[in-house]
PARO-750024 format. One line per field, with one value per residue (C-alpha): residue number from 1; y, z negated, x. Coordinates in nm, 2 decimals. Layout:
N
k = [NUM	...]
Y = [Y	...]
Z = [Z	...]
X = [X	...]
***
This chain:
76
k = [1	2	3	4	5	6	7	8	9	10	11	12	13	14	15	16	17	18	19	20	21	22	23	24	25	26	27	28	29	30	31	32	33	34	35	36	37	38	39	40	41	42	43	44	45	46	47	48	49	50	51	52	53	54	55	56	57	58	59	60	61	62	63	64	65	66	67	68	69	70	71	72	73	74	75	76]
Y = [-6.97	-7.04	-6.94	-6.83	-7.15	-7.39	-7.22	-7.25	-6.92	-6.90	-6.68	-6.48	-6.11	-5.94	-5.61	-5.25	-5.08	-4.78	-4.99	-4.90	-4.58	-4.33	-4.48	-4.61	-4.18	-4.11	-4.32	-4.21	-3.87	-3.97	-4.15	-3.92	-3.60	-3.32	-3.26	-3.60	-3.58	-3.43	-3.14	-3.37	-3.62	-3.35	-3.18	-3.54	-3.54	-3.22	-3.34	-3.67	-3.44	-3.31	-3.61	-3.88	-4.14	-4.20	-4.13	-3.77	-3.80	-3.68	-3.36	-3.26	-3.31	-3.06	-2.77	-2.76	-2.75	-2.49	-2.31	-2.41	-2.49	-2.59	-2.30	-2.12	-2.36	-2.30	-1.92	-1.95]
Z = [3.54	3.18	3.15	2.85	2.93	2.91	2.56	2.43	2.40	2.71	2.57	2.33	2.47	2.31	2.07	2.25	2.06	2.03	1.86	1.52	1.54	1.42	1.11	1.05	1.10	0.88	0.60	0.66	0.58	0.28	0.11	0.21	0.25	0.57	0.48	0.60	0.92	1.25	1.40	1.68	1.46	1.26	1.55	1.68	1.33	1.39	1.79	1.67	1.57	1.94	2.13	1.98	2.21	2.38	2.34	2.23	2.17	2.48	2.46	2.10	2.26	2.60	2.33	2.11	2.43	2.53	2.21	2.02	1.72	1.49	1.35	1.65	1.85	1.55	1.56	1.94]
X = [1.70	1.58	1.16	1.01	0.79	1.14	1.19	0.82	0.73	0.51	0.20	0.41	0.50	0.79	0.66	0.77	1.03	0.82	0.50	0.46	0.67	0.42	0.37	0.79	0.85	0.58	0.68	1.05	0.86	0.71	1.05	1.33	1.10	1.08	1.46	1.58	1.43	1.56	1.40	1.27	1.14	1.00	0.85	0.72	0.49	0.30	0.29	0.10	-0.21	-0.21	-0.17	-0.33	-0.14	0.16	0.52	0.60	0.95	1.03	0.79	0.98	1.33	1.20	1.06	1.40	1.57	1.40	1.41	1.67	1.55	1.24	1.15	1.15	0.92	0.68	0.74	0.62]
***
């Protein structure tokens, strides 16, 4: 079995995908404007305001599930 010690990276550990996120989304905001985004992702920047950490991805996917779309989670 190869170690992260035998390949000389023993105090290194690997970023989480999700690091950094927040801001990559926002800035995808600012380049391509609200339009490129998907509702999720849209819904995931007014989410940030609410909860200040953790992963809301999931949150935004459950309310467009339950209501379908964007607008109507808004309109709720």
């Amino acid at each position: 079995m190869v170690s992260a010690r035998s390949l000389g990276v023993s105090d290194i550990t690997p970023a989480a995908h999700h690091l950094g996120h927040r801001e990559r989304l926002r800035e995808r905001a600012r380049a391509g404007g609200l339009v490129a985004l998907p509702d999720y992702e849209l819904l995931e920047l007014y989410l940030f305001r609410t909860f200040a950490r953790g992963d809301v991805k999931p949150r935004a996917k459950a309310l467009l599930a339950r209501f379908g779309s964007f607008g109507a989670v808004i309109m709720t």
